[in-house]
mmCIF file of the N, C-alpha and C atoms, coordinates in Angstrom:
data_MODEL
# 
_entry.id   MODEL 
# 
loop_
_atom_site.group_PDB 
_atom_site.id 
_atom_site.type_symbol 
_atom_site.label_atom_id 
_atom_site.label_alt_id 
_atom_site.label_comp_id 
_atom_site.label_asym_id 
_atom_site.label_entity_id 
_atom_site.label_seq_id 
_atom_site.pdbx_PDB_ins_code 
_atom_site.Cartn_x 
_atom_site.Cartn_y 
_atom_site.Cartn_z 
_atom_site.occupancy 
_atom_site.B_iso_or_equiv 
_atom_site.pdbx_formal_charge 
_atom_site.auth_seq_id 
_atom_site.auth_comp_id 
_atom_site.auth_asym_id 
_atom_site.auth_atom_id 
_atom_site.pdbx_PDB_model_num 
ATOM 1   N N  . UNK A 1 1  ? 0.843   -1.174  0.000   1.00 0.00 ? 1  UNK A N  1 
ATOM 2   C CA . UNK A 1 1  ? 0.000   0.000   0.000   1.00 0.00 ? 1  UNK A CA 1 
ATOM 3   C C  . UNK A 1 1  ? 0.888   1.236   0.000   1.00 0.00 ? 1  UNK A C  1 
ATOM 4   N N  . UNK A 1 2  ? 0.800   1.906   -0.634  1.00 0.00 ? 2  UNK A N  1 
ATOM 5   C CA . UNK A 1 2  ? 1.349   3.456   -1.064  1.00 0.00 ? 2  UNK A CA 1 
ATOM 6   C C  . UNK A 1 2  ? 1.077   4.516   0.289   1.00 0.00 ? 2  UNK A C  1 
ATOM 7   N N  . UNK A 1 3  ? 2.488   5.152   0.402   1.00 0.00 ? 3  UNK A N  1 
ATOM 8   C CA . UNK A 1 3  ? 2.411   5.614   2.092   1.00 0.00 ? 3  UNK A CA 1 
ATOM 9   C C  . UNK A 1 3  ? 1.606   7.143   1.111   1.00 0.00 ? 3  UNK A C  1 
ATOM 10  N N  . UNK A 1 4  ? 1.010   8.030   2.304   1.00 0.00 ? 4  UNK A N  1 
ATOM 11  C CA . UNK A 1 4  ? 0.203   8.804   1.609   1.00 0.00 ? 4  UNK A CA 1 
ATOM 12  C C  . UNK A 1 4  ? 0.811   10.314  3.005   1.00 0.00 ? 4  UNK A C  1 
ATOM 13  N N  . UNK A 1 5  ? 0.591   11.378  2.124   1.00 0.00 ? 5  UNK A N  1 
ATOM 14  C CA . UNK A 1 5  ? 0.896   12.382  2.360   1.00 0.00 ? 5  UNK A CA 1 
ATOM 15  C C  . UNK A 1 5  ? -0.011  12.850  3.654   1.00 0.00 ? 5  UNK A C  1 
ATOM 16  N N  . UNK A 1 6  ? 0.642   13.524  4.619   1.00 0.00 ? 6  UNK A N  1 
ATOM 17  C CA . UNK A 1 6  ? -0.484  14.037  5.706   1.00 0.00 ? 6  UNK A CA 1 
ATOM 18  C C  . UNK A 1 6  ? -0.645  15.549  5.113   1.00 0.00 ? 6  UNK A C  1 
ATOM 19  N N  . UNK A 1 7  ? -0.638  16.073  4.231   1.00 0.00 ? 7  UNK A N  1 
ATOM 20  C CA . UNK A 1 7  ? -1.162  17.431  3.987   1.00 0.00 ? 7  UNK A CA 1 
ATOM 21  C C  . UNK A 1 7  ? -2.431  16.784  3.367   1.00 0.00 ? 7  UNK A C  1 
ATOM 22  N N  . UNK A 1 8  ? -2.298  15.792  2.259   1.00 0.00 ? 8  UNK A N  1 
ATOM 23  C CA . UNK A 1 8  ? -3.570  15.430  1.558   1.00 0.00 ? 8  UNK A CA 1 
ATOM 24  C C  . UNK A 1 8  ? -4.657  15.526  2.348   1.00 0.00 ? 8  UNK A C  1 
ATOM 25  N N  . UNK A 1 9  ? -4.385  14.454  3.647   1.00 0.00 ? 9  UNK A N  1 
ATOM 26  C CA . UNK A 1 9  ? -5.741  14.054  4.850   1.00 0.00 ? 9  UNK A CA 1 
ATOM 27  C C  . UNK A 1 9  ? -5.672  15.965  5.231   1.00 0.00 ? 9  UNK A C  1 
ATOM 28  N N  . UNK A 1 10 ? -5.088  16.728  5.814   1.00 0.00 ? 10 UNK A N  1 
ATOM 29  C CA . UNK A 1 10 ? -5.382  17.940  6.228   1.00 0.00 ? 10 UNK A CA 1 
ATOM 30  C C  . UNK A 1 10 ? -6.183  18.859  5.249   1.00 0.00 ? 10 UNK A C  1 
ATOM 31  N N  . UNK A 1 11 ? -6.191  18.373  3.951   1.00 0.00 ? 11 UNK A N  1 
ATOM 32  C CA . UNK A 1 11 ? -6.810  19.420  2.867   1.00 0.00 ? 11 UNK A CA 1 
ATOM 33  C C  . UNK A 1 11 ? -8.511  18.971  2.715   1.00 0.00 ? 11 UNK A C  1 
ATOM 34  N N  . UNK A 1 12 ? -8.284  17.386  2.897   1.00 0.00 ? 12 UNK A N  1 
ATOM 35  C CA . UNK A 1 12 ? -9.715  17.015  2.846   1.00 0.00 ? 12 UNK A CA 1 
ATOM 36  C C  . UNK A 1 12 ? -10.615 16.992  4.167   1.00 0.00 ? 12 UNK A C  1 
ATOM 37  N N  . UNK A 1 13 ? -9.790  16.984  4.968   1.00 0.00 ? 13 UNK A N  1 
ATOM 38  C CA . UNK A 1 13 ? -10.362 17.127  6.335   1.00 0.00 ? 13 UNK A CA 1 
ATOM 39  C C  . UNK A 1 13 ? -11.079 18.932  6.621   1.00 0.00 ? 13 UNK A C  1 
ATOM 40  N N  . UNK A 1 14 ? -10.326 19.542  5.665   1.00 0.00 ? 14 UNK A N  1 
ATOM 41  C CA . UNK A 1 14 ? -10.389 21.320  6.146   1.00 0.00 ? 14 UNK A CA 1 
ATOM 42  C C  . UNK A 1 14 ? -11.998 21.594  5.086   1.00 0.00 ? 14 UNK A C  1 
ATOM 43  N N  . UNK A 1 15 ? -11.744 20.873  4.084   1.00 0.00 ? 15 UNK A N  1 
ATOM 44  C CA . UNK A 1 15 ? -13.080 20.519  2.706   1.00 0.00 ? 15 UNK A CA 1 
ATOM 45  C C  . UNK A 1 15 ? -14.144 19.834  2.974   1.00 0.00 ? 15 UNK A C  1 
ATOM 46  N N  . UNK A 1 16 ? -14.306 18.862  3.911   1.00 0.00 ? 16 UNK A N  1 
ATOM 47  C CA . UNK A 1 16 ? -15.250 18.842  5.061   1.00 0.00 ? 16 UNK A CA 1 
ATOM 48  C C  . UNK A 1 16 ? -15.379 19.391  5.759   1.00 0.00 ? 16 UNK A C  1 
ATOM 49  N N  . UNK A 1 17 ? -15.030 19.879  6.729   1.00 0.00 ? 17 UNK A N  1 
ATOM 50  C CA . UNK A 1 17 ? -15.466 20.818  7.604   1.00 0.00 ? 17 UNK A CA 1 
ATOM 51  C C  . UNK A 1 17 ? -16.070 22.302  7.084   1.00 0.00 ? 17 UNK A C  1 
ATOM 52  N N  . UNK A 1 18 ? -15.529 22.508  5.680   1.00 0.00 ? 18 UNK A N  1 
ATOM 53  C CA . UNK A 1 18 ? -16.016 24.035  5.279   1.00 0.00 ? 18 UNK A CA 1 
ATOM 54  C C  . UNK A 1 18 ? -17.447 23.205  4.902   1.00 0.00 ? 18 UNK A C  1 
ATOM 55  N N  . UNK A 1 19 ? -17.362 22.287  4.451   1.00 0.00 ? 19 UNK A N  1 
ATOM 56  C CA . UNK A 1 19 ? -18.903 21.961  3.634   1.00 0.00 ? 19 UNK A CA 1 
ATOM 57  C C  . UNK A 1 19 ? -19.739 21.708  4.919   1.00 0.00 ? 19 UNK A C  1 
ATOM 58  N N  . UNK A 1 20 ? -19.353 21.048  5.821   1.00 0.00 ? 20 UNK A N  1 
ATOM 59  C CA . UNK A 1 20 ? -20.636 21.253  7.161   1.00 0.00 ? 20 UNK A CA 1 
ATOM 60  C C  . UNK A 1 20 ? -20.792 22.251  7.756   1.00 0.00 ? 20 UNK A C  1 
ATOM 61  N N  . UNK A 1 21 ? -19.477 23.072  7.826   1.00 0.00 ? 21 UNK A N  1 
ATOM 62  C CA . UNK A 1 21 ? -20.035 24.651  8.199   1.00 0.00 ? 21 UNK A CA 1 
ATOM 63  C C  . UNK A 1 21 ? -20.851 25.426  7.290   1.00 0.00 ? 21 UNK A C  1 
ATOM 64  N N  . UNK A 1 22 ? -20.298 25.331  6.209   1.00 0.00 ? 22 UNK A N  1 
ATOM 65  C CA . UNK A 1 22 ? -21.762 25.959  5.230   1.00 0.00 ? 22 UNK A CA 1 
ATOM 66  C C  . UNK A 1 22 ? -22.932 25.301  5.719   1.00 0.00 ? 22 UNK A C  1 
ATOM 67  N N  . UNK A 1 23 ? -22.931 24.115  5.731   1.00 0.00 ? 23 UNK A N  1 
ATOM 68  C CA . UNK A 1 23 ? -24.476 23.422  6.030   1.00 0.00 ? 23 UNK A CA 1 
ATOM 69  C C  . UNK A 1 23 ? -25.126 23.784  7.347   1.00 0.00 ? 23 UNK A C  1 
ATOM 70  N N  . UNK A 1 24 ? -24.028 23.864  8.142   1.00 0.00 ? 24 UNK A N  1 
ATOM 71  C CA . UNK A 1 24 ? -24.526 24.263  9.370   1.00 0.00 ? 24 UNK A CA 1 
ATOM 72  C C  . UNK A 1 24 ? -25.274 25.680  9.689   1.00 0.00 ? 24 UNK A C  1 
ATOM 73  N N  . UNK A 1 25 ? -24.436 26.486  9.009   1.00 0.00 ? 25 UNK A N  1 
ATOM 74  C CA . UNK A 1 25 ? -24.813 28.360  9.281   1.00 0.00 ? 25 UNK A CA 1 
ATOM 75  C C  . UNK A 1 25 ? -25.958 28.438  8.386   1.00 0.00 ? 25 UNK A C  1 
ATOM 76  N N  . UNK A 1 26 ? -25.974 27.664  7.295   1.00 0.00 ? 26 UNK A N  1 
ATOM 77  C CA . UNK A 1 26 ? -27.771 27.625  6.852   1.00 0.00 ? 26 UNK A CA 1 
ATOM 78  C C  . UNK A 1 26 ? -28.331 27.235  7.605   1.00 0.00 ? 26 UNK A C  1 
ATOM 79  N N  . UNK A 1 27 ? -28.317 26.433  7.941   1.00 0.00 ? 27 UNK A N  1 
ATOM 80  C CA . UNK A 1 27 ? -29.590 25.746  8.677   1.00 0.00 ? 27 UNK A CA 1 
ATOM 81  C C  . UNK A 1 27 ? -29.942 26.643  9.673   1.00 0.00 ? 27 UNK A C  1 
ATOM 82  N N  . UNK A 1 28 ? -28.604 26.909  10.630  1.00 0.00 ? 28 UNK A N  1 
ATOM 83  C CA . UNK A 1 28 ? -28.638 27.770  11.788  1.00 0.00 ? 28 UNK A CA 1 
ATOM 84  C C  . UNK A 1 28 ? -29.938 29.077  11.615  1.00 0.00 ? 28 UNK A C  1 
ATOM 85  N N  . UNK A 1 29 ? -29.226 29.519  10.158  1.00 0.00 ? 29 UNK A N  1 
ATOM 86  C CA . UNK A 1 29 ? -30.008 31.242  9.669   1.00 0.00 ? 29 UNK A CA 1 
ATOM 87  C C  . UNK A 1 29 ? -30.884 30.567  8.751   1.00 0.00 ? 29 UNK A C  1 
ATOM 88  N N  . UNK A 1 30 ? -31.967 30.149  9.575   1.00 0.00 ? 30 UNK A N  1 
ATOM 89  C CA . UNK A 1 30 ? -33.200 29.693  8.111   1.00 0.00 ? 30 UNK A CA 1 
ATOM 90  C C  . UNK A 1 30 ? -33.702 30.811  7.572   1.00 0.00 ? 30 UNK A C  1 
ATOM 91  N N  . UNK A 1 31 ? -33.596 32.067  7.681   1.00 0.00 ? 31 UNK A N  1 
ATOM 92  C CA . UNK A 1 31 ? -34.590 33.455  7.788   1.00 0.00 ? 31 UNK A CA 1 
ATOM 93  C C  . UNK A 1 31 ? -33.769 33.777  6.475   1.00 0.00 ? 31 UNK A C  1 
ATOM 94  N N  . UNK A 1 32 ? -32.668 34.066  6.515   1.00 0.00 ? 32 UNK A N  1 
ATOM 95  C CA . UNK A 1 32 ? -32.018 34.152  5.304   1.00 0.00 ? 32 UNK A CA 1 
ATOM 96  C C  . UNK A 1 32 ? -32.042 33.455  4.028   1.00 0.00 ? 32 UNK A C  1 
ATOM 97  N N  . UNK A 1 33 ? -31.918 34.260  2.660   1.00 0.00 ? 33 UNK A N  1 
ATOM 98  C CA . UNK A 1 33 ? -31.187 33.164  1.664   1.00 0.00 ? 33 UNK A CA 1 
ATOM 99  C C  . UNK A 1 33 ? -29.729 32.526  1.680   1.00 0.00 ? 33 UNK A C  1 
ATOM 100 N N  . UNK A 1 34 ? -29.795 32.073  2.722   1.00 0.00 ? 34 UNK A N  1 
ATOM 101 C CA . UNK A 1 34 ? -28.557 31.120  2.561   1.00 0.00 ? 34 UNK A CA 1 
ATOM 102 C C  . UNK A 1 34 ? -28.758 30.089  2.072   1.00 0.00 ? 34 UNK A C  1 
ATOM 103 N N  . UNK A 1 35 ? -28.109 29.664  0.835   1.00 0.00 ? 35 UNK A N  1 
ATOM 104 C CA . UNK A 1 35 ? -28.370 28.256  0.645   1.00 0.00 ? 35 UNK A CA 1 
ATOM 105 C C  . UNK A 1 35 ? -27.738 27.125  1.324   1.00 0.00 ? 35 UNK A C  1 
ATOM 106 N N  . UNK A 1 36 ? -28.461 25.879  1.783   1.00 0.00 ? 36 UNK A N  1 
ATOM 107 C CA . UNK A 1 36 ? -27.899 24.903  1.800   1.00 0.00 ? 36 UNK A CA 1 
ATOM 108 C C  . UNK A 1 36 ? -27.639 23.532  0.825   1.00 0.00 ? 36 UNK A C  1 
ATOM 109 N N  . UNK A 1 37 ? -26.495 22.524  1.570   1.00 0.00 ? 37 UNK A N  1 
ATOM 110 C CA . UNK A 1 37 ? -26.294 21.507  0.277   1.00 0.00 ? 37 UNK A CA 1 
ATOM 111 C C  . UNK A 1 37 ? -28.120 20.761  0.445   1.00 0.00 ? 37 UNK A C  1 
ATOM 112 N N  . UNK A 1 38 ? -28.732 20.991  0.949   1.00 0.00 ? 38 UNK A N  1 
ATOM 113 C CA . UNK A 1 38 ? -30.140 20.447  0.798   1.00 0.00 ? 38 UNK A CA 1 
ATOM 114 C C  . UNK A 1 38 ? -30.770 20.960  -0.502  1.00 0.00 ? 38 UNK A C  1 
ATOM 115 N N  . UNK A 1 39 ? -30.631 22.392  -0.029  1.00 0.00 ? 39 UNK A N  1 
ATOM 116 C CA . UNK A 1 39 ? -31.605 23.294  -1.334  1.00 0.00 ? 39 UNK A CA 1 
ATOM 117 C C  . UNK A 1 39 ? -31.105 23.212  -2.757  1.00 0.00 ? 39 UNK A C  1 
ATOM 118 N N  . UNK A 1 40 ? -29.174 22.565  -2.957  1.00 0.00 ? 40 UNK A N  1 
ATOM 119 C CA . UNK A 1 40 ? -28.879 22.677  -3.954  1.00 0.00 ? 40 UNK A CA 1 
ATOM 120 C C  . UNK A 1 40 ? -29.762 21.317  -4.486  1.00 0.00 ? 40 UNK A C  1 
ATOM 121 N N  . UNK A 1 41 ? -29.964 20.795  -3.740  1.00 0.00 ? 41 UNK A N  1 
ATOM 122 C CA . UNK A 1 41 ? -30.301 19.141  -3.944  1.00 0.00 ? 41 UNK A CA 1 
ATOM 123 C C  . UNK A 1 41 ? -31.600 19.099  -4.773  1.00 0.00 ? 41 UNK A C  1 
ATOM 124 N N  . UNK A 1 42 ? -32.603 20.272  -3.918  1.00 0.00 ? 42 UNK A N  1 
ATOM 125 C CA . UNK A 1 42 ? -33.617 20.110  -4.270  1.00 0.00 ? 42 UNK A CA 1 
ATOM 126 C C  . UNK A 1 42 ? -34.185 20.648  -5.842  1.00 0.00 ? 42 UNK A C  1 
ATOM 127 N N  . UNK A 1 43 ? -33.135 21.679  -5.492  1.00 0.00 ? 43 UNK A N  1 
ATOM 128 C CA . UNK A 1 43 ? -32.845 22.536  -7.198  1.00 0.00 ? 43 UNK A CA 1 
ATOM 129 C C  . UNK A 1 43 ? -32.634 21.223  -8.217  1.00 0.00 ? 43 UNK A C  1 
ATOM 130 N N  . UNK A 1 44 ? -31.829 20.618  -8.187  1.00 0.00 ? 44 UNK A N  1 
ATOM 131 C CA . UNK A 1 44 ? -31.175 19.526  -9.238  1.00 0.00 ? 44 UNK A CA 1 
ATOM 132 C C  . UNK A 1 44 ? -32.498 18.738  -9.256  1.00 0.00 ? 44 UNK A C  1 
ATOM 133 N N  . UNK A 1 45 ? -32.897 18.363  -8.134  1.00 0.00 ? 45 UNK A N  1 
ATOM 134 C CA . UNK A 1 45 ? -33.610 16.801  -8.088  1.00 0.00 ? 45 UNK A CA 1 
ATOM 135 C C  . UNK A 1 45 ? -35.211 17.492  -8.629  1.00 0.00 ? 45 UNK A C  1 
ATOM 136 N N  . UNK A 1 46 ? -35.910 18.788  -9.365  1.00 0.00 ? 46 UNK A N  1 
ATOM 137 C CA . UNK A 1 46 ? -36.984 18.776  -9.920  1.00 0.00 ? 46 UNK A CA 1 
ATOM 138 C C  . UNK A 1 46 ? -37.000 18.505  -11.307 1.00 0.00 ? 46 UNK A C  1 
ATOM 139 N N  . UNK A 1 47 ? -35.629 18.295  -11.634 1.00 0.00 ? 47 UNK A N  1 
ATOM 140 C CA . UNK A 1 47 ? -35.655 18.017  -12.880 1.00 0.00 ? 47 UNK A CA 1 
ATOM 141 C C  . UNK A 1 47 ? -35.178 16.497  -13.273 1.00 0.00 ? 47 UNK A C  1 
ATOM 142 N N  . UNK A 1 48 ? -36.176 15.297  -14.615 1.00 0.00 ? 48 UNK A N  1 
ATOM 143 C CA . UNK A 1 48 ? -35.448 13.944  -14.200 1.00 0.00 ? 48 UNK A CA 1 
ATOM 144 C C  . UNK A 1 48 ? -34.393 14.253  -14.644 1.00 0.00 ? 48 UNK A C  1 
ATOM 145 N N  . UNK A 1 49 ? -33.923 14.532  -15.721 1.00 0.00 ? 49 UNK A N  1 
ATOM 146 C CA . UNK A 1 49 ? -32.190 14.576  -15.957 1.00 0.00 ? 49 UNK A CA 1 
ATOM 147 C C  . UNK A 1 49 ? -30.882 14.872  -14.774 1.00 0.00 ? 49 UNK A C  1 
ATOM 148 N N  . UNK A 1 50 ? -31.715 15.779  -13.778 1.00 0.00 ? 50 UNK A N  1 
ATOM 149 C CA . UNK A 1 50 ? -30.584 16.234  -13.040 1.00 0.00 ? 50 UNK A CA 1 
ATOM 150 C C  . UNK A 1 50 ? -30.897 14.609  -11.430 1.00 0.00 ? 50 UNK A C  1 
ATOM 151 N N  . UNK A 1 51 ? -32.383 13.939  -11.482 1.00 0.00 ? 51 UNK A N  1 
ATOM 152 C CA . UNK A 1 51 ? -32.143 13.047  -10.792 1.00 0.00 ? 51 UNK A CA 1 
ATOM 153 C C  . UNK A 1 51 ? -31.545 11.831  -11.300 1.00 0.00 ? 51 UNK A C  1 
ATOM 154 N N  . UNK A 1 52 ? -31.202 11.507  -12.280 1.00 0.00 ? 52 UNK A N  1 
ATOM 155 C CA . UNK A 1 52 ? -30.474 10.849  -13.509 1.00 0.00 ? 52 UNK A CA 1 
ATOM 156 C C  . UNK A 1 52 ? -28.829 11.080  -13.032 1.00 0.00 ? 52 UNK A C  1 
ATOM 157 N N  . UNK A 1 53 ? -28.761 12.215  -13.041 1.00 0.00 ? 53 UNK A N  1 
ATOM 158 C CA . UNK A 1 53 ? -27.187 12.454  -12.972 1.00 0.00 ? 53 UNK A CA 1 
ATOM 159 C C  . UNK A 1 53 ? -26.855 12.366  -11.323 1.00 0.00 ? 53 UNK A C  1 
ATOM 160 N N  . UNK A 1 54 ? -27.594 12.664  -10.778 1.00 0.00 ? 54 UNK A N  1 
ATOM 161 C CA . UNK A 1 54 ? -27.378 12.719  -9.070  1.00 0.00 ? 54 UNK A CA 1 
ATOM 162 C C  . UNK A 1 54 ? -27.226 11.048  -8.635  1.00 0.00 ? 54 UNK A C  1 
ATOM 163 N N  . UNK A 1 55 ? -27.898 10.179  -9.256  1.00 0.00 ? 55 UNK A N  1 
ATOM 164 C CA . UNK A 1 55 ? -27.848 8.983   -9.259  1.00 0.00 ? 55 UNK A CA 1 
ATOM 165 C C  . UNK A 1 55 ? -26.844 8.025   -9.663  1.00 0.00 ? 55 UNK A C  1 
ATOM 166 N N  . UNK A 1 56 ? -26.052 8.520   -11.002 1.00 0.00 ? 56 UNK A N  1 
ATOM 167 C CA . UNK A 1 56 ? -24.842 8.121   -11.923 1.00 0.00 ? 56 UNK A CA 1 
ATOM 168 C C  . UNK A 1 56 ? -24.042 9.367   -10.570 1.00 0.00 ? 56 UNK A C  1 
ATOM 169 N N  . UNK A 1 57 ? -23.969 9.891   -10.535 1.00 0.00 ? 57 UNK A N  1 
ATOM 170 C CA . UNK A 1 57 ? -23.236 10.111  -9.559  1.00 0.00 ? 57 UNK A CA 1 
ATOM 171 C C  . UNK A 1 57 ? -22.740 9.640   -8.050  1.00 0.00 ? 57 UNK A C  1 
ATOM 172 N N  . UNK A 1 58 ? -23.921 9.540   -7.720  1.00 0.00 ? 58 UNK A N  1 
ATOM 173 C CA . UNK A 1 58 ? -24.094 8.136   -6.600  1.00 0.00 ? 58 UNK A CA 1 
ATOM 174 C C  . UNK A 1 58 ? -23.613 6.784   -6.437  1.00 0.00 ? 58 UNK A C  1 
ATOM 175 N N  . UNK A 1 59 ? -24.065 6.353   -7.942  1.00 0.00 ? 59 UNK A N  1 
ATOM 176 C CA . UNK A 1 59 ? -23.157 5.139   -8.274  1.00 0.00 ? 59 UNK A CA 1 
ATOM 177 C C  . UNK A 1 59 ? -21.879 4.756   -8.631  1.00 0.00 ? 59 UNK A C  1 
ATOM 178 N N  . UNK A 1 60 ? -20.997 6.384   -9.419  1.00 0.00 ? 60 UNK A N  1 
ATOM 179 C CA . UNK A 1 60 ? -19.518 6.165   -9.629  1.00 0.00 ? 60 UNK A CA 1 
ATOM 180 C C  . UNK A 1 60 ? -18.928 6.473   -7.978  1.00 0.00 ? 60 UNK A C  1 
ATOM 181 N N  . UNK A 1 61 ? -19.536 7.260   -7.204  1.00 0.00 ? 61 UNK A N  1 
ATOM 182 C CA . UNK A 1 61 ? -19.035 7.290   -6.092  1.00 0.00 ? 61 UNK A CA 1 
ATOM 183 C C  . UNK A 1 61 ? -19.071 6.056   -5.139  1.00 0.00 ? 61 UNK A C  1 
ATOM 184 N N  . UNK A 1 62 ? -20.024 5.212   -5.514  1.00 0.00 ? 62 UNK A N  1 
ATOM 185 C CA . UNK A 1 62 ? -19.867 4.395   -3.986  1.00 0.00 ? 62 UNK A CA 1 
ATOM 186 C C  . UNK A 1 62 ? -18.857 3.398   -5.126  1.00 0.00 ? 62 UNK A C  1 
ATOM 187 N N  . UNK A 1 63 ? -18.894 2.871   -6.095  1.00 0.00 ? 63 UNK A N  1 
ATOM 188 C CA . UNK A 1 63 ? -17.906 2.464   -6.470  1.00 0.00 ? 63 UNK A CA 1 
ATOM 189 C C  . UNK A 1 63 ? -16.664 2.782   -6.487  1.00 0.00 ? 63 UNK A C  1 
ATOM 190 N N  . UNK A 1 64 ? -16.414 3.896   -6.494  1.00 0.00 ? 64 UNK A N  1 
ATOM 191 C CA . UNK A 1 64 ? -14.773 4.364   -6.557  1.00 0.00 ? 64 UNK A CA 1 
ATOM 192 C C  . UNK A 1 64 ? -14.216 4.666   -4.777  1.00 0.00 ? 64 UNK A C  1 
ATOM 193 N N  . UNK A 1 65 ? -15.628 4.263   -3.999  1.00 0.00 ? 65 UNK A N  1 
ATOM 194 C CA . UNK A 1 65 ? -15.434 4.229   -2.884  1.00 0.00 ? 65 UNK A CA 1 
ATOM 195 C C  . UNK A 1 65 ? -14.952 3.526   -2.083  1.00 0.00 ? 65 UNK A C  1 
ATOM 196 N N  . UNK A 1 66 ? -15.907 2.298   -2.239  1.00 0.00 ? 66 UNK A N  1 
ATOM 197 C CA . UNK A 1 66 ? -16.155 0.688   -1.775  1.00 0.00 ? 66 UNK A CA 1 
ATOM 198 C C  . UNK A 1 66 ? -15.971 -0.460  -2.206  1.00 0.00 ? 66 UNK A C  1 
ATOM 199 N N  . UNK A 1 67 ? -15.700 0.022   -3.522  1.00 0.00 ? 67 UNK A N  1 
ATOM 200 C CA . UNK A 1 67 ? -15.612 -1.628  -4.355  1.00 0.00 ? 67 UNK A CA 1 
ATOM 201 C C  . UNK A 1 67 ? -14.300 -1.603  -5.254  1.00 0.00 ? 67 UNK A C  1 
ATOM 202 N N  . UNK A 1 68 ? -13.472 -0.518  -5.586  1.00 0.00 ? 68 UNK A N  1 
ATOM 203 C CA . UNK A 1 68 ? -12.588 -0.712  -6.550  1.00 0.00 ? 68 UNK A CA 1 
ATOM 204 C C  . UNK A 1 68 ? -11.001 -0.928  -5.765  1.00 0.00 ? 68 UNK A C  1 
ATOM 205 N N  . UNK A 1 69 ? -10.570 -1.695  -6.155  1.00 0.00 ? 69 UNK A N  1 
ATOM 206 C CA . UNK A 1 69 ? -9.167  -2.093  -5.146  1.00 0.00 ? 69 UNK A CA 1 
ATOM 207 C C  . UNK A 1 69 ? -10.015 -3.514  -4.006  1.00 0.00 ? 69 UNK A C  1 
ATOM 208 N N  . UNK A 1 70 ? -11.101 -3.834  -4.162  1.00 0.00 ? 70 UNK A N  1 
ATOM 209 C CA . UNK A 1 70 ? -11.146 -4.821  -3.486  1.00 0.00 ? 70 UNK A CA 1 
ATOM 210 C C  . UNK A 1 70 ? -10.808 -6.282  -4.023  1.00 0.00 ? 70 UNK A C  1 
ATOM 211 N N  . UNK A 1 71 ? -10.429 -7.552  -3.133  1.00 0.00 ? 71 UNK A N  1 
ATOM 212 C CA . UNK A 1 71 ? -10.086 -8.750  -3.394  1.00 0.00 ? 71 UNK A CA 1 
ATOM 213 C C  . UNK A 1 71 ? -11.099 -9.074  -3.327  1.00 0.00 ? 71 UNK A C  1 
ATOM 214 N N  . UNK A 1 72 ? -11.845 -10.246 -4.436  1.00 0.00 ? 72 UNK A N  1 
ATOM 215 C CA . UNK A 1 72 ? -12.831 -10.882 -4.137  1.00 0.00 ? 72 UNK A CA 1 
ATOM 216 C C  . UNK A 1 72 ? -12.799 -12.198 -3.507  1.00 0.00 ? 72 UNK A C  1 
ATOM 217 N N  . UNK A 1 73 ? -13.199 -12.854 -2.794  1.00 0.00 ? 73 UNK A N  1 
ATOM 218 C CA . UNK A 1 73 ? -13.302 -14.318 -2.019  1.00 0.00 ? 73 UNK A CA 1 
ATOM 219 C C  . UNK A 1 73 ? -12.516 -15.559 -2.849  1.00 0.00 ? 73 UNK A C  1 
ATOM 220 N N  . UNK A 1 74 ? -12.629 -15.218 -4.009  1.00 0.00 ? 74 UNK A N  1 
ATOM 221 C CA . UNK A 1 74 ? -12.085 -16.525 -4.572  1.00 0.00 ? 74 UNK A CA 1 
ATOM 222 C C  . UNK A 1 74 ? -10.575 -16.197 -5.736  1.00 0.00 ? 74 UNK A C  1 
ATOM 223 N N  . UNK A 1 75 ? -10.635 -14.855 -5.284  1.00 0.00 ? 75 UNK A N  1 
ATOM 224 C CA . UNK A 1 75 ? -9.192  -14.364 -6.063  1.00 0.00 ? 75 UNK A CA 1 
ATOM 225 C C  . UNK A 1 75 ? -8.106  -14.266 -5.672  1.00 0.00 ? 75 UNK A C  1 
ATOM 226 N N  . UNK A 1 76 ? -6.998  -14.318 -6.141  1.00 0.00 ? 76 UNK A N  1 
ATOM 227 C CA . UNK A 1 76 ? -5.858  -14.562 -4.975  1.00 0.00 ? 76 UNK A CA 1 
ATOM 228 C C  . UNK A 1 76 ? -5.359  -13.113 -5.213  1.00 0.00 ? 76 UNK A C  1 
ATOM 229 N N  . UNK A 1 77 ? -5.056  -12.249 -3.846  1.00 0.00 ? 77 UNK A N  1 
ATOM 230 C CA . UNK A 1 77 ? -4.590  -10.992 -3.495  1.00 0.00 ? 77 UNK A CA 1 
ATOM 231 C C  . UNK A 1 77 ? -3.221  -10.740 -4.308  1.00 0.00 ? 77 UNK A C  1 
ATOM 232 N N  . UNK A 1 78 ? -2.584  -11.471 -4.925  1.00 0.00 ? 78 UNK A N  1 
ATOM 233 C CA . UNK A 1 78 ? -1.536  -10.959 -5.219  1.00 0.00 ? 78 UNK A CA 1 
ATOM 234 C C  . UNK A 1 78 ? -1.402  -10.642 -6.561  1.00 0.00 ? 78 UNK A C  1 
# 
């Protein structure tokens, strides 16, 4: 396994946290137009094409997530 950089984990760790703080200070200020990642959601998802793509999106992600680099049961790891 390939040793991995600790700035990488610090850049994605800082890219989460900005994206739940955005999510958070919306929610916090409902009175405002602040958008949240909800409302972008809801924007995309009235249209089928954009629930089409939110979906193909869904699916290259949990794959490139969960399943690619895995050994299967009857394959040999090496």
């Amino acid at each position: 396994m390939a040793e991995h950089s600790v700035i990488g984990y610090v850049v994605w760790a800082v890219l989460f946290g900005a994206l739940f703080a955005w999510e958070g200070i919306g929610l916090v200020r409902s009175g405002d137009v602040f958008p949240t990642l909800s409302d972008a959601v809801d924007a995309v998802m009235r249209y089928p094409v954009g629930r089409w793509a939110l979906f193909a999106l869904w699916l290259w992600w949990g794959w490139h997530t969960f399943v690619r680099g895995w050994h299967f049961l009857l394959r040999d790891p090496s």
